[in-house]
DRENTORKOL-3810 file (N, C-alpha, C; in nm, 4 decimals):
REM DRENTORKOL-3810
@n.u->2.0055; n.v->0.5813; n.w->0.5869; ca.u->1.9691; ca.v->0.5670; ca.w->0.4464; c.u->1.8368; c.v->0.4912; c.w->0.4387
@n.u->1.7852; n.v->0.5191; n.w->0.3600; ca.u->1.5985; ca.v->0.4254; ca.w->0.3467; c.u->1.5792; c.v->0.4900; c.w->0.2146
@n.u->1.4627; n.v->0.3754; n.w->0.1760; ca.u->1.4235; ca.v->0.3755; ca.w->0.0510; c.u->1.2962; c.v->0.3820; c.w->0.0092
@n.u->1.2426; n.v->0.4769; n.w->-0.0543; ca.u->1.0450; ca.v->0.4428; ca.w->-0.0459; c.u->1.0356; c.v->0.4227; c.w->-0.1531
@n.u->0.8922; n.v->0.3965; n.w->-0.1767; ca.u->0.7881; ca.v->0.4048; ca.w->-0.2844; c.u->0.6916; c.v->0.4308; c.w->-0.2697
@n.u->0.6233; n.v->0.4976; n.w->-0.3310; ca.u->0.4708; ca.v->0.5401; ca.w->-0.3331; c.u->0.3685; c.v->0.5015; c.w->-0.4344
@n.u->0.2792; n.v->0.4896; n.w->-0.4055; ca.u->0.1256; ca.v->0.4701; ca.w->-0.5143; c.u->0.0164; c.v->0.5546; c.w->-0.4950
@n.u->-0.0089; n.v->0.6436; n.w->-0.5275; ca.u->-0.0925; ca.v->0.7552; ca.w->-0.5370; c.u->-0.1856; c.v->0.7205; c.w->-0.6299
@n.u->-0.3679; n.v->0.7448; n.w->-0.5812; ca.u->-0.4374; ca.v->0.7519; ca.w->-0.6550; c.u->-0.5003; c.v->0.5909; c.w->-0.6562
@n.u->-0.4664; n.v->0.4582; n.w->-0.6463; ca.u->-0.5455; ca.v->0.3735; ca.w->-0.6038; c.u->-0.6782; c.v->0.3670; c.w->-0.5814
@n.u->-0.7528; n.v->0.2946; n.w->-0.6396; ca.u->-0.9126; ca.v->0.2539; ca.w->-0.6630; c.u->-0.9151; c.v->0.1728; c.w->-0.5500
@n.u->-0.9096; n.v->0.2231; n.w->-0.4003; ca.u->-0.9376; ca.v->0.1197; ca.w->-0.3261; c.u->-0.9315; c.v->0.1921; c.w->-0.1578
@n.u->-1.0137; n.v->0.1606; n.w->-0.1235; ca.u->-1.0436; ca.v->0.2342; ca.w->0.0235; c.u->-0.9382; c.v->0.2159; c.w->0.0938
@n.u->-0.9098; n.v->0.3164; n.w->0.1852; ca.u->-0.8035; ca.v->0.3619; ca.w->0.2680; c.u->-0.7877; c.v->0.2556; c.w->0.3843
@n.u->-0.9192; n.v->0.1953; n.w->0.4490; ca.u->-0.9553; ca.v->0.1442; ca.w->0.5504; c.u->-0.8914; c.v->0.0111; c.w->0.5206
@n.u->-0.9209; n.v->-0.0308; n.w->0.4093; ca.u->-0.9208; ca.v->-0.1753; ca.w->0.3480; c.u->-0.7385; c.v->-0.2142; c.w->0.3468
@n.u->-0.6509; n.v->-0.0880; n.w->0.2901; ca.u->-0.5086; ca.v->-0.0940; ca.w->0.2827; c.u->-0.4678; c.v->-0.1066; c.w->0.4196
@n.u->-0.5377; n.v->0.0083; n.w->0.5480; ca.u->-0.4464; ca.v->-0.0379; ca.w->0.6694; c.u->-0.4625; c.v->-0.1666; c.w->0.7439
@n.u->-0.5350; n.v->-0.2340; n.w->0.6874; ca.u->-0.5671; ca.v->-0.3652; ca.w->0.7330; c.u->-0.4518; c.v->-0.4783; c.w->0.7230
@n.u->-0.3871; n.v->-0.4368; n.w->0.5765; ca.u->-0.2955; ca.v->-0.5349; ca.w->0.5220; c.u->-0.1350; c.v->-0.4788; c.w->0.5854
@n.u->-0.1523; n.v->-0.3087; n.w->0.5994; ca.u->0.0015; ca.v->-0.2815; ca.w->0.6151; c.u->0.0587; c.v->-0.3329; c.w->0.7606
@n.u->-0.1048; n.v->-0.3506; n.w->0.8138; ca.u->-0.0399; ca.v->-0.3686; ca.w->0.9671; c.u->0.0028; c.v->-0.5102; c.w->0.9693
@n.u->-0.0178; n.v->-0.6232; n.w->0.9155; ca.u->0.0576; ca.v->-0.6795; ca.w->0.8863; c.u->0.1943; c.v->-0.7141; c.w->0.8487
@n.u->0.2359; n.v->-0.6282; n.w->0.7995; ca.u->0.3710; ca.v->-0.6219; ca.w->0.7266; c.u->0.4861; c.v->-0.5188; c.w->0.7944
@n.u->0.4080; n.v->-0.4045; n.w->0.8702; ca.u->0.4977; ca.v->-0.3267; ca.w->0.9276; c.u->0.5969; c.v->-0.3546; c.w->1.0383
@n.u->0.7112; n.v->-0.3149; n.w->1.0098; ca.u->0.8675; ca.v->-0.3987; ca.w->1.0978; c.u->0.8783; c.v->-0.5041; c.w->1.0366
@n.u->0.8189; n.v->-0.6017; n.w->0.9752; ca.u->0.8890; ca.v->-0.7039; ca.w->0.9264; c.u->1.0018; c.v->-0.7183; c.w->0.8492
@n.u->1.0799; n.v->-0.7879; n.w->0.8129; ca.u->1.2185; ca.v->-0.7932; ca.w->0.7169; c.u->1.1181; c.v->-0.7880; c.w->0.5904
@n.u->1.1909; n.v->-0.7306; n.w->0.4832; ca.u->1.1362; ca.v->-0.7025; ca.w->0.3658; c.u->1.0698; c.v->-0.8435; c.w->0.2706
@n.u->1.1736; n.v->-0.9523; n.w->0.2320; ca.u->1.1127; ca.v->-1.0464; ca.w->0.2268; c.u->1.0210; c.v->-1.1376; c.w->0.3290
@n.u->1.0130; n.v->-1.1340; n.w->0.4269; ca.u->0.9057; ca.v->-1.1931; ca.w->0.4703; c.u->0.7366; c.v->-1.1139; c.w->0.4999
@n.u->0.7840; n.v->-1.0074; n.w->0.4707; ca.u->0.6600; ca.v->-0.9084; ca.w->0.4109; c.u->0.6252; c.v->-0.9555; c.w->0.2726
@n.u->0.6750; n.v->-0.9513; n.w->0.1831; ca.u->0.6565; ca.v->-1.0149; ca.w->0.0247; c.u->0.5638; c.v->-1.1425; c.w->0.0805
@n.u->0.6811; n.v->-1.2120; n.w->0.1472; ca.u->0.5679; ca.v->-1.3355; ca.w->0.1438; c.u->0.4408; c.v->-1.3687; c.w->0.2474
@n.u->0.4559; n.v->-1.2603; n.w->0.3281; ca.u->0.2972; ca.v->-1.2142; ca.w->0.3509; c.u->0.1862; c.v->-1.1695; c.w->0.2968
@n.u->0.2133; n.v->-1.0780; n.w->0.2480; ca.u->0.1471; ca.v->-1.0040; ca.w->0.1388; c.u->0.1252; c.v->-1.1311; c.w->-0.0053
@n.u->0.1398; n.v->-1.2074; n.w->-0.0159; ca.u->0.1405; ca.v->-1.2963; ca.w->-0.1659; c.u->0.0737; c.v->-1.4338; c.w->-0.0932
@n.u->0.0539; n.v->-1.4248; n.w->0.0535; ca.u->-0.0409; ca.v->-1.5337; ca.w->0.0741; c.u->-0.1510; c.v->-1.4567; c.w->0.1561
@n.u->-0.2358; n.v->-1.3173; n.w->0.1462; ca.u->-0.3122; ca.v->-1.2797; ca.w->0.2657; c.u->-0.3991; c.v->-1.2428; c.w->0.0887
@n.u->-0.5328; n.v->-1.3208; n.w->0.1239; ca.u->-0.6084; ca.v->-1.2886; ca.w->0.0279; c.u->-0.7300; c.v->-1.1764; c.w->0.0515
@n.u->-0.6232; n.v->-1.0586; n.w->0.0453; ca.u->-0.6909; ca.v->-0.9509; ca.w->0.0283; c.u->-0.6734; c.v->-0.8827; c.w->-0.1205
@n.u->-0.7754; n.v->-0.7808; n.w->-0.1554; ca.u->-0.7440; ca.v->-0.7026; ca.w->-0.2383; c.u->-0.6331; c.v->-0.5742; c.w->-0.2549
@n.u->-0.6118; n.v->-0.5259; n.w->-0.1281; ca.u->-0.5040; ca.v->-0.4606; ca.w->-0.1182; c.u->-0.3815; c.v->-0.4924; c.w->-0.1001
@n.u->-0.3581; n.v->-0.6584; n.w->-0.0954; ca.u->-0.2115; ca.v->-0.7146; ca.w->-0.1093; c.u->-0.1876; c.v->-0.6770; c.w->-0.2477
@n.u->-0.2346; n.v->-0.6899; n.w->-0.3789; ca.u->-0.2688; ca.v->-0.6964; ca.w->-0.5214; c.u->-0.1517; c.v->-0.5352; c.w->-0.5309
@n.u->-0.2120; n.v->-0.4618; n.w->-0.4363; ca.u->-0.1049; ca.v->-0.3098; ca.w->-0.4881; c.u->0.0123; c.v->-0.3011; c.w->-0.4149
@n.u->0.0007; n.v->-0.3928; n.w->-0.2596; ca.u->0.1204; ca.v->-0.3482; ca.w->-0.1704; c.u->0.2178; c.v->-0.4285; c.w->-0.2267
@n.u->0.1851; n.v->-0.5684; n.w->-0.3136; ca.u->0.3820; ca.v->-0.6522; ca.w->-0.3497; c.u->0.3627; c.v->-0.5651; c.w->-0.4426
@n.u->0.3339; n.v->-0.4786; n.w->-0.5380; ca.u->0.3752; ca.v->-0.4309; ca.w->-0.6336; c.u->0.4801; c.v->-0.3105; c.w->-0.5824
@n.u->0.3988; n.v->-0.2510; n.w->-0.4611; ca.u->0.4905; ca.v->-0.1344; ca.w->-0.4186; c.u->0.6151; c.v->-0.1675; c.w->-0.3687
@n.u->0.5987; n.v->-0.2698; n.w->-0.2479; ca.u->0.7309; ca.v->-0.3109; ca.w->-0.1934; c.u->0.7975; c.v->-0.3871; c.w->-0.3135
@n.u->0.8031; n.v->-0.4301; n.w->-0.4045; ca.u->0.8987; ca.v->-0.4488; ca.w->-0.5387; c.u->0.9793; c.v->-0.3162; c.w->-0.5757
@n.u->0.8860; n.v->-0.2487; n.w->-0.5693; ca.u->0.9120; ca.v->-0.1412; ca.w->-0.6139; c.u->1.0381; c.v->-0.0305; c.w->-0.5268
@n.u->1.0097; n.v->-0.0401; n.w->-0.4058; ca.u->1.0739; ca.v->0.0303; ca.w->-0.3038; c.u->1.2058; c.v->-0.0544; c.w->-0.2777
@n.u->1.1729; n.v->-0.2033; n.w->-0.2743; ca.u->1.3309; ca.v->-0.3274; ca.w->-0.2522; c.u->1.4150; c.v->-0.2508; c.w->-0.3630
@n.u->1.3156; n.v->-0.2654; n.w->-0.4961; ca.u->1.4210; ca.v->-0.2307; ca.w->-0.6390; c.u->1.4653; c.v->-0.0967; c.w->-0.6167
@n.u->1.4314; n.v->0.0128; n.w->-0.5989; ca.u->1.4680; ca.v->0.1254; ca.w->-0.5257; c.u->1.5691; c.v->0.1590; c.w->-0.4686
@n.u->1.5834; n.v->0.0471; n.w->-0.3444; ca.u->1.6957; ca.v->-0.0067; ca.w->-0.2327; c.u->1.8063; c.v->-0.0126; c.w->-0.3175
@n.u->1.7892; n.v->-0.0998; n.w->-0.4368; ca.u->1.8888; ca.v->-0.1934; ca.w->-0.4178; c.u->1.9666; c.v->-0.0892; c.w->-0.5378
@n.u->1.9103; n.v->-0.0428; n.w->-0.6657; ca.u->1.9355; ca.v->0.0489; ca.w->-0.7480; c.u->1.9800; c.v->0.1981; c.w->-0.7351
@n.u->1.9120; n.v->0.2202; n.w->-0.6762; ca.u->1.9400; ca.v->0.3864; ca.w->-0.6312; c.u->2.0232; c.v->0.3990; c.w->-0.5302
@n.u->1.9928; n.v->0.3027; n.w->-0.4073; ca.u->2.1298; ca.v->0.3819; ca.w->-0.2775; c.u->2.1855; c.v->0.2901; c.w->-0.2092
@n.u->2.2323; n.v->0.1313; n.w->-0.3375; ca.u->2.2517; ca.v->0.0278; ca.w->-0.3420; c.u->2.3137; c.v->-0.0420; c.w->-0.1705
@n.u->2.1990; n.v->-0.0152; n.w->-0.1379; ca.u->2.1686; ca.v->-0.1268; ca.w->-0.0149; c.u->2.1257; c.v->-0.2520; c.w->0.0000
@n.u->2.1888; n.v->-0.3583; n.w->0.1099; ca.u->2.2141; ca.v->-0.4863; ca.w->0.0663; c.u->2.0349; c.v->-0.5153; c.w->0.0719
@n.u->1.9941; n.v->-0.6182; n.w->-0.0108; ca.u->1.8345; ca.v->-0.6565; ca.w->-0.0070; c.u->1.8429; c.v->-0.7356; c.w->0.1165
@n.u->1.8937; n.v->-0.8342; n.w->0.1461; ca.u->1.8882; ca.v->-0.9203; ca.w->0.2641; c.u->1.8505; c.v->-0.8709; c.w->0.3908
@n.u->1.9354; n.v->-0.7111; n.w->0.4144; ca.u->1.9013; ca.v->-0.6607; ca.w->0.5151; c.u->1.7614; c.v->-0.5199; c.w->0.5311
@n.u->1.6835; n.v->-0.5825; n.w->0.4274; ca.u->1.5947; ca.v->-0.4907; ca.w->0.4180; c.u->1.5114; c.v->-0.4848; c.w->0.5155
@n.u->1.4248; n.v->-0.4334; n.w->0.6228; ca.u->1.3079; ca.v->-0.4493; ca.w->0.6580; c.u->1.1771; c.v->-0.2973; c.w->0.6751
@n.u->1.0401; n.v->-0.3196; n.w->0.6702; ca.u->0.9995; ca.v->-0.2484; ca.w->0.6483; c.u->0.9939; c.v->-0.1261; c.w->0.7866
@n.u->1.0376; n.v->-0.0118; n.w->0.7678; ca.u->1.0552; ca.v->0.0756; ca.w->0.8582; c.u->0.8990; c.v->0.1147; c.w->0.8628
@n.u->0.8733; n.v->0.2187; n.w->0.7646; ca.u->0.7275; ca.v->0.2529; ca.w->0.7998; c.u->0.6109; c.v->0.2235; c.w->0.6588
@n.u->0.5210; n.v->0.2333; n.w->0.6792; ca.u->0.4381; ca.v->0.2080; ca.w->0.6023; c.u->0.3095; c.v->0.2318; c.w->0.6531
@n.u->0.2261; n.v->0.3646; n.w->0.5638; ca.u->0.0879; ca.v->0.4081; ca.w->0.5899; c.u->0.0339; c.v->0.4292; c.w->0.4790
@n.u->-0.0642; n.v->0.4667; n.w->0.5127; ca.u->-0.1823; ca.v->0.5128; ca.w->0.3614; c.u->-0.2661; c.v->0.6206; c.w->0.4180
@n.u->-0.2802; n.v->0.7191; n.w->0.3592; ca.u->-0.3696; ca.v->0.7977; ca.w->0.3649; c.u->-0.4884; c.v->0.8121; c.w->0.2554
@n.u->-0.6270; n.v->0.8969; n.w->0.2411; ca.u->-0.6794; ca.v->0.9122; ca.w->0.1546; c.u->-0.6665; c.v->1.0237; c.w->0.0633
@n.u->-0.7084; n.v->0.9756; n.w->-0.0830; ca.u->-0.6799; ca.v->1.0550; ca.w->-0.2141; c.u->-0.8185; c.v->1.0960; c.w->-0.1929
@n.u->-0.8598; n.v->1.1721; n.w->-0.2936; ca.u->-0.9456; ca.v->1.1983; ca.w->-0.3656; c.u->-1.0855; c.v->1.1336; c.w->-0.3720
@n.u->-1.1978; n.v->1.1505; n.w->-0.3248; ca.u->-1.3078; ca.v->1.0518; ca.w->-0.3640; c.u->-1.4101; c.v->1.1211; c.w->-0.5036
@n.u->-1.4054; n.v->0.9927; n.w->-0.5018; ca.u->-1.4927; ca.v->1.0094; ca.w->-0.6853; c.u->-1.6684; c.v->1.0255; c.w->-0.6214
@n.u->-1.7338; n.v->1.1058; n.w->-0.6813; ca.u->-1.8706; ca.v->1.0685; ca.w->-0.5892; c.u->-1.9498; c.v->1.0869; c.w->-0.7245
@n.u->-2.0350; n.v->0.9761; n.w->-0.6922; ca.u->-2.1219; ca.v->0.9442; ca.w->-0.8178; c.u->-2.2681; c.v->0.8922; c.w->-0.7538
@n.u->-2.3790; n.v->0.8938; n.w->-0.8369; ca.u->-2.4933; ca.v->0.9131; ca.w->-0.8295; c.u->-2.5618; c.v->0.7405; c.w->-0.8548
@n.u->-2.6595; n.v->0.6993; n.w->-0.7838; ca.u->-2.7414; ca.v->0.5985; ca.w->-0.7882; c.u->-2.8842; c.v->0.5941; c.w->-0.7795
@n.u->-2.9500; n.v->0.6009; n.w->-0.8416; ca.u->-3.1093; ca.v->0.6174; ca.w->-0.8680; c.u->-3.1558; c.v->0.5017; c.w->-0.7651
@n.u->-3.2900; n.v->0.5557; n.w->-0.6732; ca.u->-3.3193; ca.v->0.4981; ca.w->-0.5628; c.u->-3.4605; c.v->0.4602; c.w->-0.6013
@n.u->-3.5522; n.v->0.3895; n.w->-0.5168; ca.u->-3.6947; ca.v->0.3710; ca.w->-0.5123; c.u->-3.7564; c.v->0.5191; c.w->-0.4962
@n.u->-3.8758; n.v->0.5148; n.w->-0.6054; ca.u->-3.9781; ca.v->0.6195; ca.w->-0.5656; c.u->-3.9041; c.v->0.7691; c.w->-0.5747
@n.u->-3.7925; n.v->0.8076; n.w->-0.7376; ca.u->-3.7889; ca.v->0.9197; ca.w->-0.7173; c.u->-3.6468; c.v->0.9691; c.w->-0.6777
@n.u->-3.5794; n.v->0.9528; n.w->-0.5350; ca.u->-3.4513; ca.v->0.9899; ca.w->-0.4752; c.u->-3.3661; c.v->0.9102; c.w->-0.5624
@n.u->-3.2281; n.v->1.0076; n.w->-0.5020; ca.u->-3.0912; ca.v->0.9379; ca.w->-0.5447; c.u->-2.9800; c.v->0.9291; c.w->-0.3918
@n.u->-2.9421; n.v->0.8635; n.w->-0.4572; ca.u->-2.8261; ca.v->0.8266; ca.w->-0.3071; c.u->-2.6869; c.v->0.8170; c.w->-0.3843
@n.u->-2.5872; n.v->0.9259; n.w->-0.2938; ca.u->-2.4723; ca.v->0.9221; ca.w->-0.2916; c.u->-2.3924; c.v->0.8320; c.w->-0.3127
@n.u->-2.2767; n.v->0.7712; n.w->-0.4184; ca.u->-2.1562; ca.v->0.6736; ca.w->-0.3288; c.u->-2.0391; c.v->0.7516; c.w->-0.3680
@n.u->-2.0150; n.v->0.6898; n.w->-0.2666; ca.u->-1.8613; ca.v->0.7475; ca.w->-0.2572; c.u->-1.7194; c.v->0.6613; c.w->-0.3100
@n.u->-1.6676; n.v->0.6797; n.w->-0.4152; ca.u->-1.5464; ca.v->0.5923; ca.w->-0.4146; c.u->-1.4246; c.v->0.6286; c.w->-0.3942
@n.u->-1.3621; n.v->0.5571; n.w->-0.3116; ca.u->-1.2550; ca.v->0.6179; ca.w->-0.2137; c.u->-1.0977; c.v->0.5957; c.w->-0.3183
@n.u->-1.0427; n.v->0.6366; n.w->-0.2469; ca.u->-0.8950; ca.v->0.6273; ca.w->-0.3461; c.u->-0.7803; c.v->0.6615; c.w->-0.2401
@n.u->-0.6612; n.v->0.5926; n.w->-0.2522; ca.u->-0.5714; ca.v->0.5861; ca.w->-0.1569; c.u->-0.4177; c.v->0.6162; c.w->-0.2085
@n.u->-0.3281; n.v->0.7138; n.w->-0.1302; ca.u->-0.2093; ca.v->0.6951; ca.w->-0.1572; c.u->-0.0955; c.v->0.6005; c.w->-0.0464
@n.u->-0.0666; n.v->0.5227; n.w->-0.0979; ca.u->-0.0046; ca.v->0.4762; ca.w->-0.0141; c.u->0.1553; c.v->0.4602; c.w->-0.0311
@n.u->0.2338; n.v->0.4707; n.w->0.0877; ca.u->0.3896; ca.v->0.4508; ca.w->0.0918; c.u->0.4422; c.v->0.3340; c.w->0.1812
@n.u->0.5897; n.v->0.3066; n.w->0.1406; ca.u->0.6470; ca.v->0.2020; ca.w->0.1959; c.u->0.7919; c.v->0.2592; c.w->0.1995
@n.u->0.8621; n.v->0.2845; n.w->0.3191; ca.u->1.0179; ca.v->0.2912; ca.w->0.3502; c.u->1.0658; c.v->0.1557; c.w->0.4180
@n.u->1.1507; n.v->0.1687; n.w->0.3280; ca.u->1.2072; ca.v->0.0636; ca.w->0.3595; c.u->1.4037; c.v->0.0659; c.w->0.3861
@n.u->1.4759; n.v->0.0506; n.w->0.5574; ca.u->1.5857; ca.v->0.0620; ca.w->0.5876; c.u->1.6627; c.v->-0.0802; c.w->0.5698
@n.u->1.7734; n.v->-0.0211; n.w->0.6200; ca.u->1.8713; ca.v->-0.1394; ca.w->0.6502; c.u->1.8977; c.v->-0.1799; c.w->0.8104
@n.u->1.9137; n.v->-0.2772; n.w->0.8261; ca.u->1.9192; ca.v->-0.3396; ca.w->0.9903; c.u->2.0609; c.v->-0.3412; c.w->1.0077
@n.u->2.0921; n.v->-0.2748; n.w->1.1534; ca.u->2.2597; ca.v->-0.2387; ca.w->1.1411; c.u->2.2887; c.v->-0.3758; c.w->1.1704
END
């Protein structure tokens, strides 16, 4: 039995999220929370929202105990990039690219 959540579509580079998940991946579910709520990144900001999201999941939908939560897998891939235009010196324009991320979190029970 396992439990996910997803966030699709995120304003925030792909690169920047696997930085934080590798942190958190295998850990017990709460001590991921409280990783994620002291690592001052910008992509902690979406991952406690998700793993809230995926615990509440757990615990609601295929009412598994929270205590024994820990994070099974957790990746991100890339969404969609927004590409928009920047006026340069002397004439040119230069590309940016803004990246966008979906990311998931399963989360099992420890026998």
């Amino acid at each position: 039995m396992e439990a996910k959540a997803y966030l699709r579509y995120a304003r925030i580079s792909p690169r920047k999220v696997s930085i934080v998940l590798d942190l958190i991946r295998g850990k017990n579910a709460r001590m991921a929370m409280a990783i994620l709520k002291n690592t001052p990144k910008a992509a902690s900001e979406y991952l406690v929202k998700l793993l809230q999201s995926a615990m509440a999941n757990a615990e609601h939908n295929h009412q598994m105990d929270p205590s024994k939560l820990y994070v099974a897998e957790c990746f991100v891939t890339p969404g969609p990039t927004l590409k928009r235009i920047m006026p340069r010196a002397k004439g040119p324009a230069d590309r940016i690219l803004k990246r966008t991320s979906h990311m998931t979190i399963v989360l099992r029970e420890k026998d």
